[in-house]
C-alpha atoms as a printed R data frame, in Angstrom:
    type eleno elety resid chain resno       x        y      z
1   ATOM     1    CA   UNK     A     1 -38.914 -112.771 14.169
2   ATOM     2    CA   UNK     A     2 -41.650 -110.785 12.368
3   ATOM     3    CA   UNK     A     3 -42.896 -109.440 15.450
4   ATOM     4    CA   UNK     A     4 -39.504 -107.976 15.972
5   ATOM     5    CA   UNK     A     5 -38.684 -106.402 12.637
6   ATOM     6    CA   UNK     A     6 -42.210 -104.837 13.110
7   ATOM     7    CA   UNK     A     7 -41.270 -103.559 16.380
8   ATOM     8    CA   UNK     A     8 -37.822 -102.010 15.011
9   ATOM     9    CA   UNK     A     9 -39.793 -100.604 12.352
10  ATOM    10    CA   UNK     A    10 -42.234  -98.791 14.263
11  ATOM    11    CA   UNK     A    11 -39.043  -97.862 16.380
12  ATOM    12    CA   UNK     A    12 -37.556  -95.851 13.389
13  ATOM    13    CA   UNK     A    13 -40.421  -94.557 12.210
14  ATOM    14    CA   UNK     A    14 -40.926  -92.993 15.782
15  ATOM    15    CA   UNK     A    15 -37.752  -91.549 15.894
16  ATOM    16    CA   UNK     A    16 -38.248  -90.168 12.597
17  ATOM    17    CA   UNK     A    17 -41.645  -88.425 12.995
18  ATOM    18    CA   UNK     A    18 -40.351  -87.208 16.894
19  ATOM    19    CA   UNK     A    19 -37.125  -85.324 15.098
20  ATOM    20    CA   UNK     A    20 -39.263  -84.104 12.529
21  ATOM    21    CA   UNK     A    21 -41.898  -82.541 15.062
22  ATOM    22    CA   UNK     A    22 -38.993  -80.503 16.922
23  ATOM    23    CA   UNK     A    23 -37.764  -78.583 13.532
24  ATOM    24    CA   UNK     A    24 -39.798  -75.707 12.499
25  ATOM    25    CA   UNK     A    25 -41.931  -76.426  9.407
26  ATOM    26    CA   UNK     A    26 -39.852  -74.214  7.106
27  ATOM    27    CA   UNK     A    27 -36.063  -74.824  8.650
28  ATOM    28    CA   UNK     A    28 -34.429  -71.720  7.369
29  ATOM    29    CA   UNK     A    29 -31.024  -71.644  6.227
30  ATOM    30    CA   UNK     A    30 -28.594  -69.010  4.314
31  ATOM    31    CA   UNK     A    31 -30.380  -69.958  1.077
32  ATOM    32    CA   UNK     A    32 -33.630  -68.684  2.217
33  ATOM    33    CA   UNK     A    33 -31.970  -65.249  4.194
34  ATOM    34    CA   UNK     A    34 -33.263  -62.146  4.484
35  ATOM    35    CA   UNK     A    35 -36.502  -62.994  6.589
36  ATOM    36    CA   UNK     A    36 -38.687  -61.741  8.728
37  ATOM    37    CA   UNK     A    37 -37.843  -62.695 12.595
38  ATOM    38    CA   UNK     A    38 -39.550  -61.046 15.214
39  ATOM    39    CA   UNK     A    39 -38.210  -59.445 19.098
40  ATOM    40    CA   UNK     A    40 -37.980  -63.062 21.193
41  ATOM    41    CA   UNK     A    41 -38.910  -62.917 24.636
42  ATOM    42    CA   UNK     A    42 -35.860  -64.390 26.109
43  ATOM    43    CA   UNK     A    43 -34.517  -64.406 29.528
44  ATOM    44    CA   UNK     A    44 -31.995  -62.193 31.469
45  ATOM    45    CA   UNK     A    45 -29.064  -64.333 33.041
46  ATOM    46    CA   UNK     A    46 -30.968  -63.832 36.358
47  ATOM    47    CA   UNK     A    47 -34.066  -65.781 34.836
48  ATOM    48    CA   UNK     A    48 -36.456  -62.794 34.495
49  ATOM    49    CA   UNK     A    49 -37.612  -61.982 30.840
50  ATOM    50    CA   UNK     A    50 -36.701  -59.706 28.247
51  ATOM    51    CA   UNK     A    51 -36.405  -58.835 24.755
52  ATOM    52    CA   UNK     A    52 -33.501  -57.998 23.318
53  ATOM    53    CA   UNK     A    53 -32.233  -54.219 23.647
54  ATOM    54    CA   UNK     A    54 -31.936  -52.204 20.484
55  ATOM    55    CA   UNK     A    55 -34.360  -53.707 18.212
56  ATOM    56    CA   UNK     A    56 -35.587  -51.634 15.046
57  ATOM    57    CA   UNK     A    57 -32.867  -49.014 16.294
58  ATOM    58    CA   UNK     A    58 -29.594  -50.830 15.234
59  ATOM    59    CA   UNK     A    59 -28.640  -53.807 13.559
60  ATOM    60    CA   UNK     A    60 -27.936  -56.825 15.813
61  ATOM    61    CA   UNK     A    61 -24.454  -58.755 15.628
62  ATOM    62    CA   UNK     A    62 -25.917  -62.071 17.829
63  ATOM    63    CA   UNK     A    63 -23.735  -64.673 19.155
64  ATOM    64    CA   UNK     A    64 -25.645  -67.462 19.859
65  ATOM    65    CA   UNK     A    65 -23.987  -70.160 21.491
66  ATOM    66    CA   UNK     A    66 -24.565  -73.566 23.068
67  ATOM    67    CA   UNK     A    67 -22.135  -74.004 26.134
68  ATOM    68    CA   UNK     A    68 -21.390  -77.094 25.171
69  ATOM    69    CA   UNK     A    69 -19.903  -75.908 21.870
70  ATOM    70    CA   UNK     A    70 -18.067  -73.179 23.811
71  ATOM    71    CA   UNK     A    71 -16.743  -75.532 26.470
72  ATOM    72    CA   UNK     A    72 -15.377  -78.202 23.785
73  ATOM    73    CA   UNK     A    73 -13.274  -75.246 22.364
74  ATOM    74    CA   UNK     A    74 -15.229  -74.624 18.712
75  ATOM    75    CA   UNK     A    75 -13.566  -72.420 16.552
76  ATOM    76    CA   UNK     A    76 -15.816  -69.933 16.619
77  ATOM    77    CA   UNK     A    77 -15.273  -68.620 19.990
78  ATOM    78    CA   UNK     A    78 -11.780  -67.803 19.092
79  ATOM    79    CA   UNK     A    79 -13.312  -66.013 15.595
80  ATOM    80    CA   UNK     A    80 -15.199  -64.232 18.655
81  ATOM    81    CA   UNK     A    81 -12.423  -63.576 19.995
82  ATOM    82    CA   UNK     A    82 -10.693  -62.135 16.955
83  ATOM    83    CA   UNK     A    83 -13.849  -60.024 16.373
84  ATOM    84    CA   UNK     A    84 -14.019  -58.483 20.009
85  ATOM    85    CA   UNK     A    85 -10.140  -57.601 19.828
86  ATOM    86    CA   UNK     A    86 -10.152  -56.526 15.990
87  ATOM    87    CA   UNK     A    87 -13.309  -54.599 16.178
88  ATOM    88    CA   UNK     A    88 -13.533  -55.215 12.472
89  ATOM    89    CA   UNK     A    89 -17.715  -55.724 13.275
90  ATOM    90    CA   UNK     A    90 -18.216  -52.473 15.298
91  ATOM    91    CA   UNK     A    91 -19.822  -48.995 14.075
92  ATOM    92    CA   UNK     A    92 -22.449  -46.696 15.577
93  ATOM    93    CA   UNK     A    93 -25.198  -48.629 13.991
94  ATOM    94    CA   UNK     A    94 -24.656  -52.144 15.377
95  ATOM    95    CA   UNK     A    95 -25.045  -53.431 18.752
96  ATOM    96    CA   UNK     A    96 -23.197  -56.844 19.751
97  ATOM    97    CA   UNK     A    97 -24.376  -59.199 22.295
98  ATOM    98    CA   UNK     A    98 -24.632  -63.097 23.356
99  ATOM    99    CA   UNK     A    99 -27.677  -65.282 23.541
100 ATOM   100    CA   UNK     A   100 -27.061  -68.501 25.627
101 ATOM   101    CA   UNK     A   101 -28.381  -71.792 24.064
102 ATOM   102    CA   UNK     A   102 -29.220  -73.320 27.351
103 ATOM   103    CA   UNK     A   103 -32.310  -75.611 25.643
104 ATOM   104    CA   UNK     A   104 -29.421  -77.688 23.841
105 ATOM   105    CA   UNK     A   105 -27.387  -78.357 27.151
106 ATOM   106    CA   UNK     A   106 -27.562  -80.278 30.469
107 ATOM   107    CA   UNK     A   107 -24.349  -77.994 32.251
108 ATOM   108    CA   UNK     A   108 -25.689  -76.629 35.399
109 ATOM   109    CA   UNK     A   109 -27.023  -73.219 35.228
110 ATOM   110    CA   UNK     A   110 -24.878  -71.447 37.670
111 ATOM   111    CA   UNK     A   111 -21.800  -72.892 36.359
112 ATOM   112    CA   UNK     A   112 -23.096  -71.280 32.785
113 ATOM   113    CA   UNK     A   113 -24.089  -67.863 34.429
114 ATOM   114    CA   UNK     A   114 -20.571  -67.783 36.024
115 ATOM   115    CA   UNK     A   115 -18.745  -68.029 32.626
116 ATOM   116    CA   UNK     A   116 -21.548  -65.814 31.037
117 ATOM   117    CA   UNK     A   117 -20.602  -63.117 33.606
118 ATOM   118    CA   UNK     A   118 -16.860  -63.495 33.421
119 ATOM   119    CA   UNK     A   119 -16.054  -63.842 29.562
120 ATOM   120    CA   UNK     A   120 -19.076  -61.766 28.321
121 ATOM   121    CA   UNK     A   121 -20.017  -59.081 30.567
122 ATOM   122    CA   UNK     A   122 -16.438  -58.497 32.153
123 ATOM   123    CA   UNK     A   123 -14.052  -59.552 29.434
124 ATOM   124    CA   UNK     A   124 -16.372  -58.355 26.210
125 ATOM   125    CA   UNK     A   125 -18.484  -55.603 28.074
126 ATOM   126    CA   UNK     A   126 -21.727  -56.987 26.273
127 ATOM   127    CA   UNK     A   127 -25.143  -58.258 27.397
128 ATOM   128    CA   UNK     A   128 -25.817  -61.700 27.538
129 ATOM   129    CA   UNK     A   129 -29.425  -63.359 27.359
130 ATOM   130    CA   UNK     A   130 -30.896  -66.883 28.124
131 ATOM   131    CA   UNK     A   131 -32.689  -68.866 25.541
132 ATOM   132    CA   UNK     A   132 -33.768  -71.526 28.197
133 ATOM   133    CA   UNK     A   133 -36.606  -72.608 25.674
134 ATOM   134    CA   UNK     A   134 -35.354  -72.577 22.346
135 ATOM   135    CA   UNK     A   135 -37.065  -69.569 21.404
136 ATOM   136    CA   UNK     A   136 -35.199  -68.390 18.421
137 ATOM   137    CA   UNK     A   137 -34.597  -72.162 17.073
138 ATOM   138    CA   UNK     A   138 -38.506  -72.417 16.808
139 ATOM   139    CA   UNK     A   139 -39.379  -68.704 15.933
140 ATOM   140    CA   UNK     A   140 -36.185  -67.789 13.825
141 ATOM   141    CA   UNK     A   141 -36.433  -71.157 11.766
142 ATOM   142    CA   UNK     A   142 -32.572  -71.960 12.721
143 ATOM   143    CA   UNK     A   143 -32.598  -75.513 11.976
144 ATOM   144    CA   UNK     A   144 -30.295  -77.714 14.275
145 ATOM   145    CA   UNK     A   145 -28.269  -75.281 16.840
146 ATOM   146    CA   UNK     A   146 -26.786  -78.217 18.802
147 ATOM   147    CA   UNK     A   147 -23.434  -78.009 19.939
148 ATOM   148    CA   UNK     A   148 -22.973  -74.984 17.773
149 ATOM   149    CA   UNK     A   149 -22.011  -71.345 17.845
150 ATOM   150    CA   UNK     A   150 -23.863  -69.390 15.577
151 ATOM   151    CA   UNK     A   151 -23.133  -65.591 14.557
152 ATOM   152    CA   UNK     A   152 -26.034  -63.915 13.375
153 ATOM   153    CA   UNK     A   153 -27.076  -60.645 12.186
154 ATOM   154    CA   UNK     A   154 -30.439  -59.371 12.050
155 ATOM   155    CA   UNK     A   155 -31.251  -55.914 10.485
156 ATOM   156    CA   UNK     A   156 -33.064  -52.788 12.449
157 ATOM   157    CA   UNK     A   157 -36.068  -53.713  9.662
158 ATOM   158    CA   UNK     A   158 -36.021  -57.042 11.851
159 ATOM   159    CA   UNK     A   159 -35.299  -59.317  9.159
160 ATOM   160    CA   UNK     A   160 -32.252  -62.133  9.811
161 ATOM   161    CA   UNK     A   161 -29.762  -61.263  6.800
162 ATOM   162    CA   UNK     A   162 -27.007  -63.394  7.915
163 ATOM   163    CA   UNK     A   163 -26.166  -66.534  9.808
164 ATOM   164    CA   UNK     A   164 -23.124  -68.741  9.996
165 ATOM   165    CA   UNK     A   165 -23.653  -71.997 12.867
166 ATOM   166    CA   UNK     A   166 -20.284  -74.022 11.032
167 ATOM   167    CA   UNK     A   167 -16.944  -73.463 12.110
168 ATOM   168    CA   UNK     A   168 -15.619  -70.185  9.684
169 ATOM   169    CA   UNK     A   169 -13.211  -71.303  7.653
170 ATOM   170    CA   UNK     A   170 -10.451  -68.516  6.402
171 ATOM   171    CA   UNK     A   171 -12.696  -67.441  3.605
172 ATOM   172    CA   UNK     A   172 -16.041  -67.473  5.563
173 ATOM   173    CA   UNK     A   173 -14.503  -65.145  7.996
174 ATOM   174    CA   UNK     A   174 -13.030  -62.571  5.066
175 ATOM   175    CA   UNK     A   175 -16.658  -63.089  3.563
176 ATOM   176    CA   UNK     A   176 -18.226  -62.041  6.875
177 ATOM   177    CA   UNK     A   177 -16.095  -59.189  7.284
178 ATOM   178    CA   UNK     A   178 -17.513  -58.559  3.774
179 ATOM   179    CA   UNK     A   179 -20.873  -58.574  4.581
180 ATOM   180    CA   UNK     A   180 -20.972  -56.907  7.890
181 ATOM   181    CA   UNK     A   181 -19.682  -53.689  6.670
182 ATOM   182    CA   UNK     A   182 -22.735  -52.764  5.259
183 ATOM   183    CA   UNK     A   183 -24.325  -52.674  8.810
184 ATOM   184    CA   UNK     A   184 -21.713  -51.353 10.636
């Protein structure tokens, strides 16, 4: 009996120290935004690397989105959606485009690269990238991106000023809307 409360124990306390050593040290989150993020080397959709276009010219509006979150029908695809058809988050001095959290999913890759090319290169007209390593979890400090869809901006001074991974909500939508002006 004591041998096995020992071993459940240990158990727990492995589990614990194994999800702490896959967050960054500092987890950022809106209460510690602006900071400093650097250009992530990324992947094209094809697999070959990349940074991402436009950086320290315009502002970046990022969607960064785990397909599982997009498949299961998250909310924030259809604020997407609103934004693309609105164009409430467009001006000369931002630049949209889509990251693909494929670290945080086990959907086959051409079955991602097929939706990729159909809803955001055809549909939206934007670029899409491949974080296949969960480069800008680690670098950017972005805490748990699981099953999420996360709209970011990051400034042409290459600081991340804003990110949202929750569902929006009415008011976190008019509050984005808000925000994004000043970078449009």
């Amino acid at each position: 009996m004591k041998k096995s409360i020992f071993l459940l124990i240990c158990a727990i306390a492995a589990s614990v120290m194994t999800a702490s050593a896959n967050e960054p040290e500092a987890a950022q989150t809106m209460e510690t935004l602006p900071h400093k993020v650097e250009n992530p080397d990324l992947c094209d959709m094809k697999g070959n690397p990349v940074t991402l276009p436009h950086w320290g010219e315009k502002h970046l509006l990022i969607f960064f989105v785990d397909p599982d979150s997009y498949l299961g029908g998250n909310k924030n695809k259809k604020f997407a959606d609103e934004l693309q058809a609105n164009k409430r988050a467009e001006g000369p001095n931002i630049y949209g485009l889509g990251i693909v959290n494929t670290a945080d999913t086990a959907i086959f890759p051409k079955l991602i690269r097929a939706i990729v090319h159909k809803r955001v290169v055809k549909e939206a007209g934007a670029e899409a990238f491949d974080d296949r390593y969960g480069t800008l979890v680690k670098e950017w400090g972005l805490g748990d991106c699981n099953n999420k869809f996360a709209i970011m901006i990051v400034s042409k001074d290459g600081e991340l000023v804003y990110c949202h991974k929750e569902e929006f909500s009415e008011e976190d939508k008019e509050q984005f809307y808000q925000f994004v002006e000043a970078y449009k």
